[in-house]
mmCIF file of the N, C-alpha and C atoms, coordinates in Angstrom:
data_MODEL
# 
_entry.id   MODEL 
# 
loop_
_atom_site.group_PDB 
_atom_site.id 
_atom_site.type_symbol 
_atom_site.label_atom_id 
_atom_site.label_alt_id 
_atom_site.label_comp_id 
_atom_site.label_asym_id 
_atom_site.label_entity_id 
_atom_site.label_seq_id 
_atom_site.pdbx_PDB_ins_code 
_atom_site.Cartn_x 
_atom_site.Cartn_y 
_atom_site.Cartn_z 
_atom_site.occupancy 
_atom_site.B_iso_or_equiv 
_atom_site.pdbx_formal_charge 
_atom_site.auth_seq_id 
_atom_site.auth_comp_id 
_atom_site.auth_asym_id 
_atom_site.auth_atom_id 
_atom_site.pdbx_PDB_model_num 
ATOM 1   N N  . UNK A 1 1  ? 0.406   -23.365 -11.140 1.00 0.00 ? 1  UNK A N  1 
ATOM 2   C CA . UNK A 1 1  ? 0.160   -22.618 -12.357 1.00 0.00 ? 1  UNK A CA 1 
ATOM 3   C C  . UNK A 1 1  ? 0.392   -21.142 -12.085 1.00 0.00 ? 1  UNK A C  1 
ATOM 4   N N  . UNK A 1 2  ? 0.322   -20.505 -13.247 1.00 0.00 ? 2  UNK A N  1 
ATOM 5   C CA . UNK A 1 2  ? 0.678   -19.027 -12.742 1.00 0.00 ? 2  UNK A CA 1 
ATOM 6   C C  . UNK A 1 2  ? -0.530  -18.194 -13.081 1.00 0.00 ? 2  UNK A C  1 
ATOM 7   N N  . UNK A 1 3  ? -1.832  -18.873 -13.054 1.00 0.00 ? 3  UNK A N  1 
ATOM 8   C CA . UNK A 1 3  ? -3.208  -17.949 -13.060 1.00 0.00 ? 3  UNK A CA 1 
ATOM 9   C C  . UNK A 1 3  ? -3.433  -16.974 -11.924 1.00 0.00 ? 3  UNK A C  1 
ATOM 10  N N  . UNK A 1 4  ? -2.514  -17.130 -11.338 1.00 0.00 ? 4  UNK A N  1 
ATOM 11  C CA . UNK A 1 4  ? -3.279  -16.113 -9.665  1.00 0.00 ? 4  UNK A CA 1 
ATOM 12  C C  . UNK A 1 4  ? -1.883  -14.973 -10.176 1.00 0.00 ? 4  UNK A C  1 
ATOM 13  N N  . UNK A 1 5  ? -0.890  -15.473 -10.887 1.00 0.00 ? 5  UNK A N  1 
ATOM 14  C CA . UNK A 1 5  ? -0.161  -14.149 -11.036 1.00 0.00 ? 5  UNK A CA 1 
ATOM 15  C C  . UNK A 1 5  ? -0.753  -12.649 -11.380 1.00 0.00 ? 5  UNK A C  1 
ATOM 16  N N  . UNK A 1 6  ? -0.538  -12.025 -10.486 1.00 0.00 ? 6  UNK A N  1 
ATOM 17  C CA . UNK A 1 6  ? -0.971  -10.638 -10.597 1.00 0.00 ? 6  UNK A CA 1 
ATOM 18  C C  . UNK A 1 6  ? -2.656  -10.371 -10.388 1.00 0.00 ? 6  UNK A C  1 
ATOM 19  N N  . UNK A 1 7  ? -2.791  -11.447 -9.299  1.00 0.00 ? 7  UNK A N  1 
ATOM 20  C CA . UNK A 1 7  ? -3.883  -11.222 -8.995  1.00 0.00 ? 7  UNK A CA 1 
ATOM 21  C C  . UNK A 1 7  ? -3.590  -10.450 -7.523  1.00 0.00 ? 7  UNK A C  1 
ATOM 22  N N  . UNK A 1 8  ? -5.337  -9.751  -7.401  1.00 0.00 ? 8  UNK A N  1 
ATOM 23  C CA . UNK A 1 8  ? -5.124  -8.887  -6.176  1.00 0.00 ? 8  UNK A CA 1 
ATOM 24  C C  . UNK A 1 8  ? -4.894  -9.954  -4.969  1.00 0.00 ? 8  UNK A C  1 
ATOM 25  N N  . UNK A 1 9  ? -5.205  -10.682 -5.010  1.00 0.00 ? 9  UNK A N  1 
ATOM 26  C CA . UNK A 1 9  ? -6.033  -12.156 -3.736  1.00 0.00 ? 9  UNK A CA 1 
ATOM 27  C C  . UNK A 1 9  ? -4.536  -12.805 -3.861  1.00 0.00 ? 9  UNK A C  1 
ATOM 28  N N  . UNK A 1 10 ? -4.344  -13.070 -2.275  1.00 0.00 ? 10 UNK A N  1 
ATOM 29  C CA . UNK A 1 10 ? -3.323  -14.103 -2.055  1.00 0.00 ? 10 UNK A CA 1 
ATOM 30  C C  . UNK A 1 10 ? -4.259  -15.228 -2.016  1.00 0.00 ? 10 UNK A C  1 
ATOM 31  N N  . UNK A 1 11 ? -3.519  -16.331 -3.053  1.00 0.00 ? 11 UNK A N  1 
ATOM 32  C CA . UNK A 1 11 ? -4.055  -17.481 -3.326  1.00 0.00 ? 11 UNK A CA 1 
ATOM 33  C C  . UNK A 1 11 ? -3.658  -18.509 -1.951  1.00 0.00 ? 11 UNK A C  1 
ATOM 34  N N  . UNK A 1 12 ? -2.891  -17.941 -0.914  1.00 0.00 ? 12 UNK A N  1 
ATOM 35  C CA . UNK A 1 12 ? -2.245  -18.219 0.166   1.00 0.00 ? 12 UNK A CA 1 
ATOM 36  C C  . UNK A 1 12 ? -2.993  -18.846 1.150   1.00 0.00 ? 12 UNK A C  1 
ATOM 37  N N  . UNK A 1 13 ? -4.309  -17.143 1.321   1.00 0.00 ? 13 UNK A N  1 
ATOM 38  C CA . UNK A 1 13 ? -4.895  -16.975 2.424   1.00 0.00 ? 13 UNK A CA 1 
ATOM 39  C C  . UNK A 1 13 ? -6.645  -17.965 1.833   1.00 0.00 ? 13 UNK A C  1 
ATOM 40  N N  . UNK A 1 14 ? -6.942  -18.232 2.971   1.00 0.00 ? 14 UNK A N  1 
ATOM 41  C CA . UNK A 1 14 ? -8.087  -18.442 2.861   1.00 0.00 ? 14 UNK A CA 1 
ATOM 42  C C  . UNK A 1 14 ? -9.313  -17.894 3.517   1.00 0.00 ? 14 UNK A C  1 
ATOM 43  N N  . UNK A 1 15 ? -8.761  -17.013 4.350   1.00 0.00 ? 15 UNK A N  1 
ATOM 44  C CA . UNK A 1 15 ? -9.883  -15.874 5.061   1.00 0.00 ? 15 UNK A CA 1 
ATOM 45  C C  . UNK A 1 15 ? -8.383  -14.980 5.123   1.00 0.00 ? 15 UNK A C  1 
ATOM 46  N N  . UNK A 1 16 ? -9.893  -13.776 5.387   1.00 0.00 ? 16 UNK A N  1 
ATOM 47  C CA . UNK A 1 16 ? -9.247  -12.106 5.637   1.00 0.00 ? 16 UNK A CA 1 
ATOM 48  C C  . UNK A 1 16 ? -9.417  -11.495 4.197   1.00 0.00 ? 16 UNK A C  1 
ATOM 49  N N  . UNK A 1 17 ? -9.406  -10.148 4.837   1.00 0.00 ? 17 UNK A N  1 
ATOM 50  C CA . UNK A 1 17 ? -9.627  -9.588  3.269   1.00 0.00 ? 17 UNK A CA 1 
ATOM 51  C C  . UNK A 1 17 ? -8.566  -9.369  2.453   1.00 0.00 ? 17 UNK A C  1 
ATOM 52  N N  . UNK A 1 18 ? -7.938  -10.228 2.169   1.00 0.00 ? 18 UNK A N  1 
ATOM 53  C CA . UNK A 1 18 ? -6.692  -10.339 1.098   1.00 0.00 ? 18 UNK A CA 1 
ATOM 54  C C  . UNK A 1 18 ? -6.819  -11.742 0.019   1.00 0.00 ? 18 UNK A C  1 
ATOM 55  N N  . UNK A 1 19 ? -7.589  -12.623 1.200   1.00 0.00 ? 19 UNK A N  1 
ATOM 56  C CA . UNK A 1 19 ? -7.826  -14.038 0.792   1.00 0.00 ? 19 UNK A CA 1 
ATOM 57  C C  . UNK A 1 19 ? -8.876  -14.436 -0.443  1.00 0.00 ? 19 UNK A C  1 
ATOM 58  N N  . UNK A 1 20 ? -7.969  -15.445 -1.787  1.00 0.00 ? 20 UNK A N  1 
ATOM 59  C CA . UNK A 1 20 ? -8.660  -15.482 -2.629  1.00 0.00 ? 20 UNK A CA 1 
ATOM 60  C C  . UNK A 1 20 ? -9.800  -16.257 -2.391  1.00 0.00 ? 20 UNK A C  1 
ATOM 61  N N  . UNK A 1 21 ? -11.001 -15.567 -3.009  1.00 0.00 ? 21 UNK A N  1 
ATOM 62  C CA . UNK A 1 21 ? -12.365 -16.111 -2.585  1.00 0.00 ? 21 UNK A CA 1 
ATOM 63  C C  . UNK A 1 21 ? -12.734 -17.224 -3.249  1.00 0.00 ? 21 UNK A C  1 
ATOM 64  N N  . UNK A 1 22 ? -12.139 -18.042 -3.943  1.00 0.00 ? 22 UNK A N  1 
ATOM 65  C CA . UNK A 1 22 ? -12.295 -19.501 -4.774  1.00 0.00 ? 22 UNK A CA 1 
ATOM 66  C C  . UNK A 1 22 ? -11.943 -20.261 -3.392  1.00 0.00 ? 22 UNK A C  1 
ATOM 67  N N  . UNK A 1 23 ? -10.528 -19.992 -2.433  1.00 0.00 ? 23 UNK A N  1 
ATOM 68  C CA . UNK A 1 23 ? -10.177 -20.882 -1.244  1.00 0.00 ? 23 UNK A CA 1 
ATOM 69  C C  . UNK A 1 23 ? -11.292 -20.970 -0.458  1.00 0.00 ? 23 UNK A C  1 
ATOM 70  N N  . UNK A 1 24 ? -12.192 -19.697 0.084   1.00 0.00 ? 24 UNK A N  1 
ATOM 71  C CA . UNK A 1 24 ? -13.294 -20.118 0.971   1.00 0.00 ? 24 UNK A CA 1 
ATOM 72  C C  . UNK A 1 24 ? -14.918 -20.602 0.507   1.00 0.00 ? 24 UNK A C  1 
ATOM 73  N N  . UNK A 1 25 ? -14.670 -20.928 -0.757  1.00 0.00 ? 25 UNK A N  1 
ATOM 74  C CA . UNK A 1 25 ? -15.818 -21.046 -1.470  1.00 0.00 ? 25 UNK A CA 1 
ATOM 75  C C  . UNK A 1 25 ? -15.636 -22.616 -1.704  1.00 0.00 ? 25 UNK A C  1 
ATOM 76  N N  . UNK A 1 26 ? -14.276 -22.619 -1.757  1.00 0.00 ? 26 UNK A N  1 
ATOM 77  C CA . UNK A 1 26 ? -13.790 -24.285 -2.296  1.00 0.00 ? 26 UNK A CA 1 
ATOM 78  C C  . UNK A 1 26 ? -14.170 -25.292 -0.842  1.00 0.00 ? 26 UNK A C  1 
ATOM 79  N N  . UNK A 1 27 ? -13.799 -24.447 0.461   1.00 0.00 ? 27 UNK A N  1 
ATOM 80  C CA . UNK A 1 27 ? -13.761 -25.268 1.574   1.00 0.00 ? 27 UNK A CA 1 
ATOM 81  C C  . UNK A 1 27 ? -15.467 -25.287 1.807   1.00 0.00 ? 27 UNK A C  1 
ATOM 82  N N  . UNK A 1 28 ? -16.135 -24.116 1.508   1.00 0.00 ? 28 UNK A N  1 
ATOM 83  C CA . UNK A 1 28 ? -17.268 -24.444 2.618   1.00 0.00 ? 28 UNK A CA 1 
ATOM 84  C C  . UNK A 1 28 ? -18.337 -24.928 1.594   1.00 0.00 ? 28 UNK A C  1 
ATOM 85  N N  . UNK A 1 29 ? -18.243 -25.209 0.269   1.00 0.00 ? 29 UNK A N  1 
ATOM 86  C CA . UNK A 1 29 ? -18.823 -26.542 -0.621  1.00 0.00 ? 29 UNK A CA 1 
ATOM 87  C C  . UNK A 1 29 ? -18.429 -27.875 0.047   1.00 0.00 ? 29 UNK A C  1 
ATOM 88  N N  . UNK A 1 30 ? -17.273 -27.871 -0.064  1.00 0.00 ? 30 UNK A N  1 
ATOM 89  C CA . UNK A 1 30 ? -16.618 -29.221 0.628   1.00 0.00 ? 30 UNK A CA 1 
ATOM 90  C C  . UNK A 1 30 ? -17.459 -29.437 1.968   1.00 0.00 ? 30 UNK A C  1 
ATOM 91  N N  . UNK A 1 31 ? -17.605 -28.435 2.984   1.00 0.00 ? 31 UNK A N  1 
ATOM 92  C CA . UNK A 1 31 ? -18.102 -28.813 4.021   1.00 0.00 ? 31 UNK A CA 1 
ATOM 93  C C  . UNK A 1 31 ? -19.598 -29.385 4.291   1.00 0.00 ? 31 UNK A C  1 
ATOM 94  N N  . UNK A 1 32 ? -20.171 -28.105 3.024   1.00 0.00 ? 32 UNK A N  1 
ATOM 95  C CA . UNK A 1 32 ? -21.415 -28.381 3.342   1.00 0.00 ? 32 UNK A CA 1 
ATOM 96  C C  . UNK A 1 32 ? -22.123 -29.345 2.335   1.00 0.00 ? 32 UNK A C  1 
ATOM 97  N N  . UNK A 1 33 ? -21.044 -30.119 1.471   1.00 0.00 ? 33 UNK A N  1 
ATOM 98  C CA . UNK A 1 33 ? -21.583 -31.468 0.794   1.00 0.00 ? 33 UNK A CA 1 
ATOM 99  C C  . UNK A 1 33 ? -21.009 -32.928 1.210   1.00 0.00 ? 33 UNK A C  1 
ATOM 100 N N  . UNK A 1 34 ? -20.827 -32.759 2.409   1.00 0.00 ? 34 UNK A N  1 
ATOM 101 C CA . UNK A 1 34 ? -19.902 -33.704 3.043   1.00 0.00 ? 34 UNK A CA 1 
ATOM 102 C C  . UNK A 1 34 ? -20.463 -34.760 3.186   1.00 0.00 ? 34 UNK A C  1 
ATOM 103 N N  . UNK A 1 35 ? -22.048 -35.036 3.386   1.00 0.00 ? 35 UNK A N  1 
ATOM 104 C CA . UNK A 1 35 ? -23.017 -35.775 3.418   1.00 0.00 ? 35 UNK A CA 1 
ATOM 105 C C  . UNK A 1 35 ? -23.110 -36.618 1.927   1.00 0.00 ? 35 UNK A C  1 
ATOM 106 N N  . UNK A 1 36 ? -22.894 -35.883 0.587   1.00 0.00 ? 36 UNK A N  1 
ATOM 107 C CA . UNK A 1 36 ? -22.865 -36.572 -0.810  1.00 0.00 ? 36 UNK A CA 1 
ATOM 108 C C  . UNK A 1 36 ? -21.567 -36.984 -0.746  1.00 0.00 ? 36 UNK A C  1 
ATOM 109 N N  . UNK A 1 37 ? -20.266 -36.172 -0.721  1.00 0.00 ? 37 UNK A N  1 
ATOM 110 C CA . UNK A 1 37 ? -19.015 -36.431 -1.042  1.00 0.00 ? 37 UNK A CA 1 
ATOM 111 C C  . UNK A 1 37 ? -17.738 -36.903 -0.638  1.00 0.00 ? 37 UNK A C  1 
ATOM 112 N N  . UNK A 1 38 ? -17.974 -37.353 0.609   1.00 0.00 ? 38 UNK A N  1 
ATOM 113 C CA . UNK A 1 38 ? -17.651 -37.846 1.962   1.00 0.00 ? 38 UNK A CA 1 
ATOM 114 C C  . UNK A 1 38 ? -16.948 -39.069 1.635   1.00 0.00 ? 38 UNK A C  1 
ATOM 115 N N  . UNK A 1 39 ? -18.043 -40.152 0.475   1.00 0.00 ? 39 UNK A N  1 
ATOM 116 C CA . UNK A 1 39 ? -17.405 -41.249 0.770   1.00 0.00 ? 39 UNK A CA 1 
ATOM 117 C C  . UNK A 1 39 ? -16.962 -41.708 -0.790  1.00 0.00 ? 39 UNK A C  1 
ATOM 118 N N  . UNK A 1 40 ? -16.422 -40.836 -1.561  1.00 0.00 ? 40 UNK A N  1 
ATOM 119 C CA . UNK A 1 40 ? -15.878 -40.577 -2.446  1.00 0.00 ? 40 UNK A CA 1 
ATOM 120 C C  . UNK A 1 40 ? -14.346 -40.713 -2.178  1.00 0.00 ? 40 UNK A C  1 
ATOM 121 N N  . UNK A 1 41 ? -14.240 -41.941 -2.452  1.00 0.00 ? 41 UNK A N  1 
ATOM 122 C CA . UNK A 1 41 ? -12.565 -42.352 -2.472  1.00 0.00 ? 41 UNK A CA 1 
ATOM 123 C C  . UNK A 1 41 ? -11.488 -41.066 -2.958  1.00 0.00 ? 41 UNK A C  1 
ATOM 124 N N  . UNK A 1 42 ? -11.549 -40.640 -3.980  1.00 0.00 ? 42 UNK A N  1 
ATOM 125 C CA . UNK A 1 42 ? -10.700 -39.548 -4.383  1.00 0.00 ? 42 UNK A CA 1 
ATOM 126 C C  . UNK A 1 42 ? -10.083 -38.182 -3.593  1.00 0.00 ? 42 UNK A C  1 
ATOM 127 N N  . UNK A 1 43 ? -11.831 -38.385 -2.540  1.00 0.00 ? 43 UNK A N  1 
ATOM 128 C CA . UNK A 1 43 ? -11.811 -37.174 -1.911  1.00 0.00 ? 43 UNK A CA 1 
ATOM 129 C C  . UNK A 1 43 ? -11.193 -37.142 -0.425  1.00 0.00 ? 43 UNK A C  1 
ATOM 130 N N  . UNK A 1 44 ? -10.684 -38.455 -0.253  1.00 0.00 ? 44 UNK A N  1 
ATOM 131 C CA . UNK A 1 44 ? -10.285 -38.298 1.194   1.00 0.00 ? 44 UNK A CA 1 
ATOM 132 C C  . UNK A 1 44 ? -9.080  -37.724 1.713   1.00 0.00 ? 44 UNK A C  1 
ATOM 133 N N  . UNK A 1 45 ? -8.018  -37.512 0.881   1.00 0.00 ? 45 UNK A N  1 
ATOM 134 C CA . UNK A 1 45 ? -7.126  -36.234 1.385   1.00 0.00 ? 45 UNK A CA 1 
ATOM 135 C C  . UNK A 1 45 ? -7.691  -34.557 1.397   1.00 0.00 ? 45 UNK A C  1 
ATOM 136 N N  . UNK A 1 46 ? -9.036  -34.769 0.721   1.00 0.00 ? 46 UNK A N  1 
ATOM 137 C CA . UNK A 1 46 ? -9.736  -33.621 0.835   1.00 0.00 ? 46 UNK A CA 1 
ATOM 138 C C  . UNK A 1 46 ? -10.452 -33.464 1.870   1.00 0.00 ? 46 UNK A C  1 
ATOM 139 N N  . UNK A 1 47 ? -10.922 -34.563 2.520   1.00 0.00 ? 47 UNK A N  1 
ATOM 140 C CA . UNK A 1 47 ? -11.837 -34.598 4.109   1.00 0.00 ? 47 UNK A CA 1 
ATOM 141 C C  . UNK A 1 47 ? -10.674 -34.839 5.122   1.00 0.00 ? 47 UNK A C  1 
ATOM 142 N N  . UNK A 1 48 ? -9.954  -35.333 5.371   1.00 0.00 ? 48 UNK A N  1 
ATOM 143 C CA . UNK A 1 48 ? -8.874  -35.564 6.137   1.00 0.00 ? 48 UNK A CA 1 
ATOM 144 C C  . UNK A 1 48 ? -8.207  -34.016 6.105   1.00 0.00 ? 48 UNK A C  1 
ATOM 145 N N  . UNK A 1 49 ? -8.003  -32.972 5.374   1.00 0.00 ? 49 UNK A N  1 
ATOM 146 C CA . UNK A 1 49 ? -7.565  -31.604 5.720   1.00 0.00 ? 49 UNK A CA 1 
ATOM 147 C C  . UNK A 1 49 ? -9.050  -31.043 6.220   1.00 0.00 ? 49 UNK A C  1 
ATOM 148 N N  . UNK A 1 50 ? -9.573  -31.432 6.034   1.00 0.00 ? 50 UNK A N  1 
ATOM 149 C CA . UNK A 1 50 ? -11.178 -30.259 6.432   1.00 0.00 ? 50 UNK A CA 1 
ATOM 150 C C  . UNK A 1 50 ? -11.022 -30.954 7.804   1.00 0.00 ? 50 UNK A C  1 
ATOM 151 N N  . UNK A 1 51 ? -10.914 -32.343 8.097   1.00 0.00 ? 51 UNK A N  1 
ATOM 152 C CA . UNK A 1 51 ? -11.179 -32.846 9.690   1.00 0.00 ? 51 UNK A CA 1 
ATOM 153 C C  . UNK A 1 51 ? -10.141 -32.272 10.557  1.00 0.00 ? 51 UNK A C  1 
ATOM 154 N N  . UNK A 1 52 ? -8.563  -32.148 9.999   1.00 0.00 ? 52 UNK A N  1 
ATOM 155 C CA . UNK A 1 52 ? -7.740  -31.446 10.934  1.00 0.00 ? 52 UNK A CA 1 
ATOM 156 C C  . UNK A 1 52 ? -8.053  -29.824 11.071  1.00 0.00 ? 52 UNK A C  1 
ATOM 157 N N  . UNK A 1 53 ? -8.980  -29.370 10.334  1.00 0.00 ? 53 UNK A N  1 
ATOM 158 C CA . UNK A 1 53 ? -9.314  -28.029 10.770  1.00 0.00 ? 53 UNK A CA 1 
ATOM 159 C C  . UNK A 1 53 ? -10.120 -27.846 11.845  1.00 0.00 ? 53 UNK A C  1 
ATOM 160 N N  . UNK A 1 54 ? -9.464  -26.541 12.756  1.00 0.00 ? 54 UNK A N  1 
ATOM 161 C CA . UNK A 1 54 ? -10.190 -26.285 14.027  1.00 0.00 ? 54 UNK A CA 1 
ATOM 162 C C  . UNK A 1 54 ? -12.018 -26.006 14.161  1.00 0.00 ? 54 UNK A C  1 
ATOM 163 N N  . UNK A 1 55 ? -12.400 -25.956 14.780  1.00 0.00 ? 55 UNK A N  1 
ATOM 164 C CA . UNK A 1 55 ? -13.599 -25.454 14.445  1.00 0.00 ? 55 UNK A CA 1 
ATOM 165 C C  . UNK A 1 55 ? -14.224 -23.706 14.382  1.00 0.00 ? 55 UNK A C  1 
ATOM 166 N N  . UNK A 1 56 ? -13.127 -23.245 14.758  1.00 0.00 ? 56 UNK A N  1 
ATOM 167 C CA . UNK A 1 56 ? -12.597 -21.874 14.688  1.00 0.00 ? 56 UNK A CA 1 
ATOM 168 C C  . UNK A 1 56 ? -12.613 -21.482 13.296  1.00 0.00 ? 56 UNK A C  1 
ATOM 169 N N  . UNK A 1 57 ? -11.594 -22.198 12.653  1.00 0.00 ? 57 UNK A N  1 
ATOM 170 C CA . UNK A 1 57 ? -11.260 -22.245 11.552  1.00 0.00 ? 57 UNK A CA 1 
ATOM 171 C C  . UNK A 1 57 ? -12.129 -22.410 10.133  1.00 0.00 ? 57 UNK A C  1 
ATOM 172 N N  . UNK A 1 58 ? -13.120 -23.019 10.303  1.00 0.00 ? 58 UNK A N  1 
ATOM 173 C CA . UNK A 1 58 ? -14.113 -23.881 10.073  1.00 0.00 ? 58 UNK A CA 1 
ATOM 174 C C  . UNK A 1 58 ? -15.397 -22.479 9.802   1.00 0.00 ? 58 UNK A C  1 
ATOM 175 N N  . UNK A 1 59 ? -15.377 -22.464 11.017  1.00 0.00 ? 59 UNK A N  1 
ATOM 176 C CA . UNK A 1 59 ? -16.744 -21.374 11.386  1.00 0.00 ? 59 UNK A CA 1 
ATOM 177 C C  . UNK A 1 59 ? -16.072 -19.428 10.189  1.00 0.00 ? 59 UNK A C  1 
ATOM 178 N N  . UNK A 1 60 ? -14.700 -19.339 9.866   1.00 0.00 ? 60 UNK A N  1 
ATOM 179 C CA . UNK A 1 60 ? -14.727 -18.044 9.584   1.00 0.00 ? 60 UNK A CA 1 
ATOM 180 C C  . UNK A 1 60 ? -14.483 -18.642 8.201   1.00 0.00 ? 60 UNK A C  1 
ATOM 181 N N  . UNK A 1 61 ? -14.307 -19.676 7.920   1.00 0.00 ? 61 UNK A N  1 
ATOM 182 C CA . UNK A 1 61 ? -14.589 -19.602 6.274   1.00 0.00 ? 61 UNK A CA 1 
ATOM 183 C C  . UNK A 1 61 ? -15.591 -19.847 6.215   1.00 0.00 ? 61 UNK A C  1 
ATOM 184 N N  . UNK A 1 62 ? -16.661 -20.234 6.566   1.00 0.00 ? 62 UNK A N  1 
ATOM 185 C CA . UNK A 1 62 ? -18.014 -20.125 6.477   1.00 0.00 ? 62 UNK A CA 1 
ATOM 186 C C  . UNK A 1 62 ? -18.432 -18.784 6.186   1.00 0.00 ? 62 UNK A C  1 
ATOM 187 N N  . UNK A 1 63 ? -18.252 -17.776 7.065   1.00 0.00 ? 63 UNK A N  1 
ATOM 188 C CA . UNK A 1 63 ? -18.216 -16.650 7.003   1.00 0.00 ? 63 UNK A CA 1 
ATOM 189 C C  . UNK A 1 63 ? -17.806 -15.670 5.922   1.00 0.00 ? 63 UNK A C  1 
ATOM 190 N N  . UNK A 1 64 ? -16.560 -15.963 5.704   1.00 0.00 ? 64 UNK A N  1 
ATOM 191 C CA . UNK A 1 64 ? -15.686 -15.844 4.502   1.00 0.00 ? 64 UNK A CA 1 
ATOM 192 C C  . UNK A 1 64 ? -17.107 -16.071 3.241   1.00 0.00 ? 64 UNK A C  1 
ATOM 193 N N  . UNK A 1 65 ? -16.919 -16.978 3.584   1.00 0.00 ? 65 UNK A N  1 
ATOM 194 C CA . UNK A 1 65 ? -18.093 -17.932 2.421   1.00 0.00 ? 65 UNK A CA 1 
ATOM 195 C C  . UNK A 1 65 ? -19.213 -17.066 1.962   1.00 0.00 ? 65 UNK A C  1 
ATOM 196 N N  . UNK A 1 66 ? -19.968 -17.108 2.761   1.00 0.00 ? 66 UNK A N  1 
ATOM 197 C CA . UNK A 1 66 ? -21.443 -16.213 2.938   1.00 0.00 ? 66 UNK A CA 1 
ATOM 198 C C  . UNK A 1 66 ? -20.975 -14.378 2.686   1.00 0.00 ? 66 UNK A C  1 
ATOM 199 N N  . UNK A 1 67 ? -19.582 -13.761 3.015   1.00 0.00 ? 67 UNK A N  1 
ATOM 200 C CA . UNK A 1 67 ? -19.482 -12.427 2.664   1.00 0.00 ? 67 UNK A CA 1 
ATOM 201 C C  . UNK A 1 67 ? -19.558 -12.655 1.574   1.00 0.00 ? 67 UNK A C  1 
ATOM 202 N N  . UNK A 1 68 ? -18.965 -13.411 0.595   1.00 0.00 ? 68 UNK A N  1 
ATOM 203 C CA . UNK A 1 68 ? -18.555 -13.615 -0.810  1.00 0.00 ? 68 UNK A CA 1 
ATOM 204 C C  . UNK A 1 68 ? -20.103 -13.638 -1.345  1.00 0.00 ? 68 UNK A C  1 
ATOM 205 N N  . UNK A 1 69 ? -20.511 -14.538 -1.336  1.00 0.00 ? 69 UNK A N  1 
ATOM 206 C CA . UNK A 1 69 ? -21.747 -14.500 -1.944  1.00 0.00 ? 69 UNK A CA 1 
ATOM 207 C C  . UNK A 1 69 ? -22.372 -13.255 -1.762  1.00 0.00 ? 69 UNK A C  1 
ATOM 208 N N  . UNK A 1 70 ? -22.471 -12.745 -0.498  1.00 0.00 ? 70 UNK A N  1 
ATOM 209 C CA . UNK A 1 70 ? -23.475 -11.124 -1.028  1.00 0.00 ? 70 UNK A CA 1 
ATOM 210 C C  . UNK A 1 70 ? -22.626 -10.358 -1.668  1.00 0.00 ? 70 UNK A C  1 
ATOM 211 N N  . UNK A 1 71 ? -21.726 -10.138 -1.733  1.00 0.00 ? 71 UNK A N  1 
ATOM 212 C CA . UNK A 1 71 ? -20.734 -9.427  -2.696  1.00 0.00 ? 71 UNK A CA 1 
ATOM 213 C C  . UNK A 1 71 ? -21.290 -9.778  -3.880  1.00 0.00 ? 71 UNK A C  1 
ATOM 214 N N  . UNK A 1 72 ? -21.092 -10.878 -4.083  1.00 0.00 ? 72 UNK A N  1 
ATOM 215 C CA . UNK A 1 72 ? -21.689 -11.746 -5.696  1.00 0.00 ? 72 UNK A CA 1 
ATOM 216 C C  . UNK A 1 72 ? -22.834 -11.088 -6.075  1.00 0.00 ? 72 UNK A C  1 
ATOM 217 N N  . UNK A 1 73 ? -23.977 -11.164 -4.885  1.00 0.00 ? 73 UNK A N  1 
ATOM 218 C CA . UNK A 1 73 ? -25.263 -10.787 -5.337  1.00 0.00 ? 73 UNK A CA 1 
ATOM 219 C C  . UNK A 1 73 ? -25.654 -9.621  -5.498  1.00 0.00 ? 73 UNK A C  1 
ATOM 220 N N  . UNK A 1 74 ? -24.494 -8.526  -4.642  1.00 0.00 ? 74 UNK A N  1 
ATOM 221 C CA . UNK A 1 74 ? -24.650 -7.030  -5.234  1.00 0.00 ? 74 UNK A CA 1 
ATOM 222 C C  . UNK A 1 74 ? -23.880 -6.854  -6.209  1.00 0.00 ? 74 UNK A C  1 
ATOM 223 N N  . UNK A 1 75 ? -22.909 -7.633  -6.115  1.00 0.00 ? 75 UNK A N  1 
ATOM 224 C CA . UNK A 1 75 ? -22.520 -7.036  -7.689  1.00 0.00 ? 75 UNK A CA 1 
ATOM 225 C C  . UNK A 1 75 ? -20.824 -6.576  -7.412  1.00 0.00 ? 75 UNK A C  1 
ATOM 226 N N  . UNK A 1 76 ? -20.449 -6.386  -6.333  1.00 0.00 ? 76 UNK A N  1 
ATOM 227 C CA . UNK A 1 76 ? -19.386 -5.956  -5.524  1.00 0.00 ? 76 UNK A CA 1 
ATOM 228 C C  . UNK A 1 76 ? -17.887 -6.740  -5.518  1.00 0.00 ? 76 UNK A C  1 
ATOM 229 N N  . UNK A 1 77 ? -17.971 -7.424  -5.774  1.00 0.00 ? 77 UNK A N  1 
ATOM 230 C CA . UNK A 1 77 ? -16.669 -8.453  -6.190  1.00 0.00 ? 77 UNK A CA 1 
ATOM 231 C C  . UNK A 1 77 ? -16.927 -9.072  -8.228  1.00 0.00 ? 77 UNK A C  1 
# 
């Protein structure tokens, strides 16, 4: 779709500060409902990309994750 056109956020990235914050918000829901949503047939090309992610990888969208939200909560994004 062309909703991210002319947006500031590369819809690309999923960390760093360029990266649109729906990508690290999208992964670390996914991660951290993995326990409810896991065995949700629909969702398994969605757990099968989260399992080939490093744990590197893993740990800074988390991060990603949690900047976003205090941004949210001051008001800042």
């Amino acid at each position: 779709s062309n909703f991210c056109q002319g947006c500031a956020f590369d819809p690309e990235q999923t960390t760093g500060p360029d990266a649109c914050p729906f990508n690290a918000l999208y992964w670390d829901f996914i991660d951290r409902n993995t326990g409810k949503l896991s065995a949700n047939q629909r969702l398994n090309y969605t757990y099968s990309t989260l399992d080939k992610m490093s744990a590197e990888k893993r740990a800074e969208i988390k991060t990603q994750a949690a900047e976003i939200f205090t941004r949210l909560d001051a008001g800042t994004l």
